[in-house]
N, C-alpha and C positions, 0 to 999 in steps of 0.2 A: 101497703104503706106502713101498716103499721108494727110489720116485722122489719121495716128499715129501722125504724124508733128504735125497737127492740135490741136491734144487732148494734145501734148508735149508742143508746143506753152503755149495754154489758161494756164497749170500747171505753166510753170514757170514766166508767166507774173504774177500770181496772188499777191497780196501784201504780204500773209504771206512769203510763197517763200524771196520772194526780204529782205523781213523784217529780214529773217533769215539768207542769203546769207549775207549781211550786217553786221550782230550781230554775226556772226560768224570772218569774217575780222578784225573787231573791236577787239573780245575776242581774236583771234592770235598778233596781233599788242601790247595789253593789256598786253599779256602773256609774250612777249617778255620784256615788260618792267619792271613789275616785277620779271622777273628774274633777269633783272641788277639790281633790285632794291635789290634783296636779295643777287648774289655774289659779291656785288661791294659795297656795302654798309651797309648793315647788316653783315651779317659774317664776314666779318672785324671789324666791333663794339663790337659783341657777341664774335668772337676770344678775342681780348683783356680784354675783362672780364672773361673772364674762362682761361686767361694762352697765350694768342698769339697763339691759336689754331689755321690753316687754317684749317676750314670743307671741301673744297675743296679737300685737303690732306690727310684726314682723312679718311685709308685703312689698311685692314688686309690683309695677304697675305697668300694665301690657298696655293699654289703649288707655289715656283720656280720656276723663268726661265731661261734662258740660262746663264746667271751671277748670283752668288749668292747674297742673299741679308744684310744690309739692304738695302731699296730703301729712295731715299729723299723725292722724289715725286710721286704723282699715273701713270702721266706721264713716269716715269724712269722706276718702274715699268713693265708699259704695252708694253714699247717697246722691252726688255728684254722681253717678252712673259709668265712673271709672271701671275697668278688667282688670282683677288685679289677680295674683298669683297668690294665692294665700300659707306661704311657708310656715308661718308661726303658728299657725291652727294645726296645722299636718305636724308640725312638732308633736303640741302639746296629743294630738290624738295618738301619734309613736310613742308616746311615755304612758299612757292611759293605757294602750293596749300592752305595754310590757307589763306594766302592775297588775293587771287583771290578769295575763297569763301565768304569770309569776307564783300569786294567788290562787288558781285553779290548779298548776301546779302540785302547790303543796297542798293543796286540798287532795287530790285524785292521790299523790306519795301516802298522805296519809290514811288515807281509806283502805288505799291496797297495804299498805302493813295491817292494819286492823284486819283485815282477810285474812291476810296470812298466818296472822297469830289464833285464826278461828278456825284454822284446819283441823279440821279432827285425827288424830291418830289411827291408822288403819286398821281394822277390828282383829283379834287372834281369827286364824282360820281356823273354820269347822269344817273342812273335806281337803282329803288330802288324795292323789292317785297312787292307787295301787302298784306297787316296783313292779308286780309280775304280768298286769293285765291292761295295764294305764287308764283301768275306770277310777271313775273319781267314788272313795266309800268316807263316812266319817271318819274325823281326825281320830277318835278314839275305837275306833274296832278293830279285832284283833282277827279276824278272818274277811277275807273279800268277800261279798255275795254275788259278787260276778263270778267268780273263777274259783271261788271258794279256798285261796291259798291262802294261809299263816301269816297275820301281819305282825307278831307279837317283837319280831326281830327289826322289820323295819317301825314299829310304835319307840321302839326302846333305844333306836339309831335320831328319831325326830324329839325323843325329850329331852337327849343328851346335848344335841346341837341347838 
């Protein structure tokens, strides 16, 4: 049992673990705010430009419920025990989910430049193969030790190019 611990421990100590645990709190925290950002602030803007719409309110109603309707609100509605079709919620949650992928997005564009620009340059090569015998000898020796042939011609062909 208590090399389960063990093996449970090293797991969740490792960075990606934590990295993820993290970027996950963040992404909840995130989500939360663009939500206010879309029922508090957007759909109040977009309402007013299509007619004083609340999309929050914006509900069909499948079945009746204990008072007949109409309902003013989806609230009023639901209390009454009406079935309602909830369009204006599924809006706002299409608009929540485009900002947040939107947002990750350019999070993920920007990280992989950052990559990119942290690529290292490939190092000069130290072994080069020999023309005569195709073993690999250092870039700088002027006889093979394999086959023991004269590289001083192919040395003086690789500094020119």
């Amino acid at each position: 049992m208590a090399k389960i611990f063990q093996e449970f421990r090293e797991f969740a100590v490792k960075g990606n673990v934590i990295d993820m645990a993290v970027g996950i709190i963040i992404g909840g925290a995130f989500t939360l705010i663009v939500q206010s950002l879309v029922a508090d602030v957007l759909n109040p803007l977009i309402g007013l430009l299509v007619g004083g719409v609340d999309f929050s309110n914006l509900f069909v109603v499948l079945r009746e419920g204990g008072v007949e309707g109409p309902y003013a609100t989806l609230s009023d509605a639901q209390t009454v025990g009406a079935v309602t079709l909830n369009v204006g919620l599924f809006i706002n949650a299409m608009v929540s989910f485009t900002i947040v992928a939107f947002v990750v997005f350019l999070l993920v564009r920007t990280i992989n430049r950052l990559k990119r620009e942290e690529a290292v340059a490939p190092a000069d090569p130290t072994e080069k193969p020999c023309p005569y015998c195709f073993m690999v000898v250092p870039i700088k020796a002027v006889r093979c030790g394999h086959c023991t042939s004269e590289l001083t011609t192919a040395n003086s062909e690789l500094e020119t190019s």
